[in-house]
C-alpha positions, 0 to 999 in steps of 0.5 A: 136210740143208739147205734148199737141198741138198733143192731142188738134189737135187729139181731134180736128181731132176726133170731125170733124170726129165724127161730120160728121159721126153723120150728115151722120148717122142722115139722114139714121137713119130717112130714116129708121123711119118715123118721128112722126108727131103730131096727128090731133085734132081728130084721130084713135087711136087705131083699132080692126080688129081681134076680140079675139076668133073665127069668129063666127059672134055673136053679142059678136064677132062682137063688140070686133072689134072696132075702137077708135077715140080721141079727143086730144083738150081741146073742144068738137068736133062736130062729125055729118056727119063724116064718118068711112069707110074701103077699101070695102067701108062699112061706118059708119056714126056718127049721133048727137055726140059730142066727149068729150074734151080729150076723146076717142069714141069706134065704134064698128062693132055689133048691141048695144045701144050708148053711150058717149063712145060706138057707135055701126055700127048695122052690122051683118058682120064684116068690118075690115079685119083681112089680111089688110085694111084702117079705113078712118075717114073723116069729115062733108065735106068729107075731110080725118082727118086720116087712119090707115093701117094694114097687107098688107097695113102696113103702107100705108097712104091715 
């Protein structure tokens, strides 16, 4: 056997091997992390459980804990009769919003005047818990668009 054949049959012998340890690994690499889903049209993007400072229930502190919704498509969407609820059961219901093509509604916890992009509960208690829960988003018909986990829950999709 000459020279050239052996490195050939060893390069050969290193591919299958590094093929098949790569489709070994491939499966245990995904396990470890969840694969990235596509986000629905519209989603929480972004939750403020723990307002800055201390828990002091001032209107300020009460509406630095926010929950962002988005709007990924190029269209408005009509979000009247949605619904945004925690593990407590504490909802908030959207009345006569439009969410803008591409843009992102802030709801905040704390008394305010709405906006295009401010909307605000009117509670006088904080909802989000800062040790765990679930935000639920759920459209005019009561089907869940999205939730979004943390602390005890970490993790836990509804």
């Amino acid at each position: 056997m000459s020279a050239s054949s052996s490195v050939r049959r060893v390069t050969v012998v290193g591919a299958i091997a590094a093929a098949a340890v790569g489709a070994v690994a491939l499966p245990a690499a995904a396990a470890q992390k969840p694969a990235r889903t596509a986000h629905a049209a519209v989603y929480i993007s972004k939750v403020q459980y723990d307002s800055p400072g201390r828990d002091d229930r001032s209107n300020r502190s009460l509406n630095a804990e926010w929950v962002d919704i988005a709007n990924s498509t190029r269209r408005a969407v009509n979000l009247d009769h949605w619904t945004l609820r925690d593990d407590a059961g504490h909802t908030y219901t959207f009345r006569h919003v439009s969410l803008a093509p591409r843009a992102t509604v802030r709801v905040h916890t704390g008394i305010g005047r709405d906006t295009r992009s401010d909307l605000y509960q009117d509670k006088r208690n904080y909802v989000w818990n800062n040790n765990g829960d679930t935000a639920t988003l759920r459209n005019d018909r009561g089907r869940t668009v999205d939730t979004a986990s943390w602390g005890r829950d970490r993790g836990h999709r509804h």
